[in-house]
Backbone as CSV, one residue per row, in Angstrom:
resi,resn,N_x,N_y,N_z,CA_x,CA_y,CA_z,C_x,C_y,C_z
1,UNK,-50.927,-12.210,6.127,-49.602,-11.792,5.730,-49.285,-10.420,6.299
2,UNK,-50.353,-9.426,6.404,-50.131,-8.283,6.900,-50.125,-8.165,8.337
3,UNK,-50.469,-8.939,9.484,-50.194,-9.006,10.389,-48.686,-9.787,10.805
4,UNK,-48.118,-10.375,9.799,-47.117,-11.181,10.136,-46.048,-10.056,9.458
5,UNK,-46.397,-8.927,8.822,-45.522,-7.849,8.386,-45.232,-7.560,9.654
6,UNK,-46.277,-6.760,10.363,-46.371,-5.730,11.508,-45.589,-6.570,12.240
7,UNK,-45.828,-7.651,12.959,-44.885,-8.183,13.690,-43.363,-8.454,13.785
8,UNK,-43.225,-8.692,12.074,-41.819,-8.447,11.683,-40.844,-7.293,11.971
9,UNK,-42.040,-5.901,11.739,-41.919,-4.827,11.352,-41.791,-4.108,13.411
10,UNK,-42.455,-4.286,14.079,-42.511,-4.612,15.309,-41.344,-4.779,16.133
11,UNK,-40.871,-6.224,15.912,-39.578,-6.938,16.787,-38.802,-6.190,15.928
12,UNK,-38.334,-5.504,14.559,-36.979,-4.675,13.891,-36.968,-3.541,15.010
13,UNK,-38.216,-3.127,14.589,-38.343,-1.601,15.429,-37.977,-1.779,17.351
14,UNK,-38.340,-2.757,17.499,-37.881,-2.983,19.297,-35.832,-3.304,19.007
15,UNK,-35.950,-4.025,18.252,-34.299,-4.127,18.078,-33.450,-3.284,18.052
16,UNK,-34.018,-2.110,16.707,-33.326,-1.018,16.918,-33.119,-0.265,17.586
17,UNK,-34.187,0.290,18.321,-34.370,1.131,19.940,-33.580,0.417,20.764
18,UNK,-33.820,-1.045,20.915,-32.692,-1.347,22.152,-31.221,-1.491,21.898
19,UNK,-31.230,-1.187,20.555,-29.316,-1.692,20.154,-29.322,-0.093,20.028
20,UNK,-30.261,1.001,20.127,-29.576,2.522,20.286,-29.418,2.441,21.563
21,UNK,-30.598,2.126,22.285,-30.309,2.734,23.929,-29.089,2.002,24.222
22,UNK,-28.563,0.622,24.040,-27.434,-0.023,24.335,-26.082,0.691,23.919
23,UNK,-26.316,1.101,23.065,-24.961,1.597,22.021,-24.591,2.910,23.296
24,UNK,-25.676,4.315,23.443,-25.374,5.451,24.132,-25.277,5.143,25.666
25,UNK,-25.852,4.155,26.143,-25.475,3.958,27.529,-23.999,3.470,27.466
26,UNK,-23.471,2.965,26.297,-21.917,2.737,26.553,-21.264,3.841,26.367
27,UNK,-21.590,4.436,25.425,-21.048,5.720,25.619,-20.770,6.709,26.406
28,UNK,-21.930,6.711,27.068,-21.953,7.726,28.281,-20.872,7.140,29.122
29,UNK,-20.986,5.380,29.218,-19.845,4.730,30.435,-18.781,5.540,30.327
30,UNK,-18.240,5.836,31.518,-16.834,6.578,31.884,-15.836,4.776,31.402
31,UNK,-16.290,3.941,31.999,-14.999,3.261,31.897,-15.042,2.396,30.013
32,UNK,-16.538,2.753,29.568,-16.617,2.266,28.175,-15.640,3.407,27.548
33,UNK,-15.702,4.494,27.908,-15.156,5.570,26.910,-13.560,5.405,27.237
34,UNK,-13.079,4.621,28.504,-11.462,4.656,29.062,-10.670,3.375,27.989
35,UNK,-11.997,2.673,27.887,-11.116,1.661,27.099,-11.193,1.813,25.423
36,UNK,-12.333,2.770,25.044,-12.093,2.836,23.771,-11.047,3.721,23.148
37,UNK,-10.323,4.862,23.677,-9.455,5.734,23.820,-7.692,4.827,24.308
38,UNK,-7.733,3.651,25.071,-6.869,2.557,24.723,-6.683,2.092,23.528
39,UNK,-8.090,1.639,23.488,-7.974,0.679,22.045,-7.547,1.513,20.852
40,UNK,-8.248,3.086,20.709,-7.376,3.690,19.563,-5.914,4.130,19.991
41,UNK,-5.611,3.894,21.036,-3.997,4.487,21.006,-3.680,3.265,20.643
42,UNK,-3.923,2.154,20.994,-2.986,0.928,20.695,-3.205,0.761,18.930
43,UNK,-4.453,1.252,18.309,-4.261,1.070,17.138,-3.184,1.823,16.501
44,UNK,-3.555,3.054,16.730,-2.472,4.489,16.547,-0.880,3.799,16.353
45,UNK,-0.512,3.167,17.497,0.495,2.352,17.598,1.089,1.110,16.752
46,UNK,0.292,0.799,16.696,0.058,-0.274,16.006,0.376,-0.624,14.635
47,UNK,-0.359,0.747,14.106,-0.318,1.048,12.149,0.955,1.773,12.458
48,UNK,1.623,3.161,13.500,2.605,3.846,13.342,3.898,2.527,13.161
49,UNK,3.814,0.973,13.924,4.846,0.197,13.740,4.615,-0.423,12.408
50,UNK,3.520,-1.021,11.914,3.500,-1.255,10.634,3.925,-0.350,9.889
51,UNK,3.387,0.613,9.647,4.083,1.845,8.444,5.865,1.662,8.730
52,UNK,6.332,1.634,9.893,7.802,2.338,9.875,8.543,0.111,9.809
53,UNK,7.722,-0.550,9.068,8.466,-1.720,8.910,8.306,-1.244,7.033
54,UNK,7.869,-0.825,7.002,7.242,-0.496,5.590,9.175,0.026,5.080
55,UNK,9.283,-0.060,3.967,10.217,0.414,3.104,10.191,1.489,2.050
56,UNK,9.429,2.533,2.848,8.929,3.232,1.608,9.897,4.551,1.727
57,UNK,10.003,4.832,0.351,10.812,5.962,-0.170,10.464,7.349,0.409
58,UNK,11.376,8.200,0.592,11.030,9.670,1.176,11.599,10.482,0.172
59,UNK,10.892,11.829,0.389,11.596,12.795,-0.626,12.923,12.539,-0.959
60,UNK,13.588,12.616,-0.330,14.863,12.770,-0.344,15.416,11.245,-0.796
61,UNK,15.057,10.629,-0.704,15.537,9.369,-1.317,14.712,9.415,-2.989
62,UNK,13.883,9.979,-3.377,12.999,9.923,-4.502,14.460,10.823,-5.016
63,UNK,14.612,11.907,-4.632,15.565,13.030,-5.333,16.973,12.660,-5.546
64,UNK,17.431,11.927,-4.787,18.929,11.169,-4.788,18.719,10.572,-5.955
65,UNK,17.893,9.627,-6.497,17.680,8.364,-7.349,17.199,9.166,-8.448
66,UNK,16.422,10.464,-8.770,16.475,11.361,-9.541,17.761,12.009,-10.159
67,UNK,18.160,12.635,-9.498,19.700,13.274,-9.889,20.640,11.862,-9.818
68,UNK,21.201,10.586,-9.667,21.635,9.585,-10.062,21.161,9.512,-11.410
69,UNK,19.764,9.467,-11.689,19.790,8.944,-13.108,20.048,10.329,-13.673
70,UNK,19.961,10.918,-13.462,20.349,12.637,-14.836,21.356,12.393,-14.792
71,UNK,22.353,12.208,-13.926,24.281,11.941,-13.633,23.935,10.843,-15.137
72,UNK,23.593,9.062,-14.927,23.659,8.583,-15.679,23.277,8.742,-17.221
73,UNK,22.078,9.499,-17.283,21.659,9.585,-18.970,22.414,11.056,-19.179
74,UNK,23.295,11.753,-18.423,24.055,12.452,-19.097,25.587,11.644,-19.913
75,UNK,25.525,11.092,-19.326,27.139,10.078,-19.066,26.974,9.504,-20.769
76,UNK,25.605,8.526,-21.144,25.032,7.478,-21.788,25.057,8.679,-23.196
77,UNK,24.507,10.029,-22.514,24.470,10.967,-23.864,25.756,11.454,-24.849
78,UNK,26.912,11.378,-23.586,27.982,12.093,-23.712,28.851,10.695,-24.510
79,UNK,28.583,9.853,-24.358,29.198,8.615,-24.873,28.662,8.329,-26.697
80,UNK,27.909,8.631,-26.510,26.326,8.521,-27.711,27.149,9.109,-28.935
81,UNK,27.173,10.941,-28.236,28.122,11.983,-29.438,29.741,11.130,-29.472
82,UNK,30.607,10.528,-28.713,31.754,10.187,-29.304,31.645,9.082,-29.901
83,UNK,30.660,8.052,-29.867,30.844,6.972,-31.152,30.575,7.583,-32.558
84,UNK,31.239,7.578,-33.471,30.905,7.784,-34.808,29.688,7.186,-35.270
85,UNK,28.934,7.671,-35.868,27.587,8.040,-36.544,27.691,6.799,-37.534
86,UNK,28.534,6.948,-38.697,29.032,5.852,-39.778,29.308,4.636,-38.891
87,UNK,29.678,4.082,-38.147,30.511,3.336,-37.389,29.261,2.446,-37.015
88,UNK,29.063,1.049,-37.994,28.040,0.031,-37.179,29.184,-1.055,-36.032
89,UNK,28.227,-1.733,-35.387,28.233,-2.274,-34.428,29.139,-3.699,-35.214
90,UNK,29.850,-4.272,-34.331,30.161,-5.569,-35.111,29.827,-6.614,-34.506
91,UNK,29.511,-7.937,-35.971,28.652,-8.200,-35.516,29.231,-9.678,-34.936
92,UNK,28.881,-10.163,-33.728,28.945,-11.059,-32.633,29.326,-12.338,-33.633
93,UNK,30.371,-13.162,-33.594,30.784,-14.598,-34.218,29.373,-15.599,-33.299
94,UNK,29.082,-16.494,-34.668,28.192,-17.190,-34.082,28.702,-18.316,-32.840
95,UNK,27.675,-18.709,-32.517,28.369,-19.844,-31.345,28.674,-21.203,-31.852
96,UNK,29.434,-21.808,-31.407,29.220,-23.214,-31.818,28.500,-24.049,-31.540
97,UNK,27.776,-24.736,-32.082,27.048,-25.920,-31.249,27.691,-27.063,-30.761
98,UNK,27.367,-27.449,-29.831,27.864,-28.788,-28.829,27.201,-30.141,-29.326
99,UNK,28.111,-30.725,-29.763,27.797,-32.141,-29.734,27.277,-32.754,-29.363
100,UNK,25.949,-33.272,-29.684,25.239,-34.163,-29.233,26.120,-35.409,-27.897
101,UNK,25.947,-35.839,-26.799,26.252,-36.418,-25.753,25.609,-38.379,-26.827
102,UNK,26.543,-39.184,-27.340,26.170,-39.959,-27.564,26.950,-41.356,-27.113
């Protein structure tokens, strides 16, 4: 079992060394490094068109829709003080019911 470790243990260790040396020899590539500097501009691009399909609110639209509602719950307040205090609501006539279809 312990020789079938080492061997395990062996081929990981050759794997990893060759998927490093693989990884930095691309790196070093002039034309590996031309296309990865594509590929992030096109991402760059990419998310900048997703975001601007996006519908999302900006300050200034947050603050419009802010001061709209203070305009409104001032309005709702100012209405509030002229109904009389004593003064209930009246109350809605019931509905009729509809005749059964016979």
């Amino acid at each position: 079992m312990d020789d079938r470790k080492s061997i395990i243990d062996r081929v990981m260790e050759a794997t990893d060394a060759t998927k490093n040396r693989v990884s930095q020899g691309v790196s070093a590539s002039p034309m590996m490094s031309a296309t990865k500097e594509r590929a992030e501009a096109v991402r760059v691009r990419a998310q900048s068109a997703a975001l601007s399909q996006l519908n999302l609110a900006t300050r200034e639209d947050v603050a419009r829709i802010q001061a709209s509602l203070d305009r409104i719950e001032a309005a709702v307040n100012d209405l509030a003080k002229r109904v009389p205090e004593g003064r209930a609501a009246k109350p809605r006539a019931p509905r009729a019911k509809a005749a059964p279809d016979s």
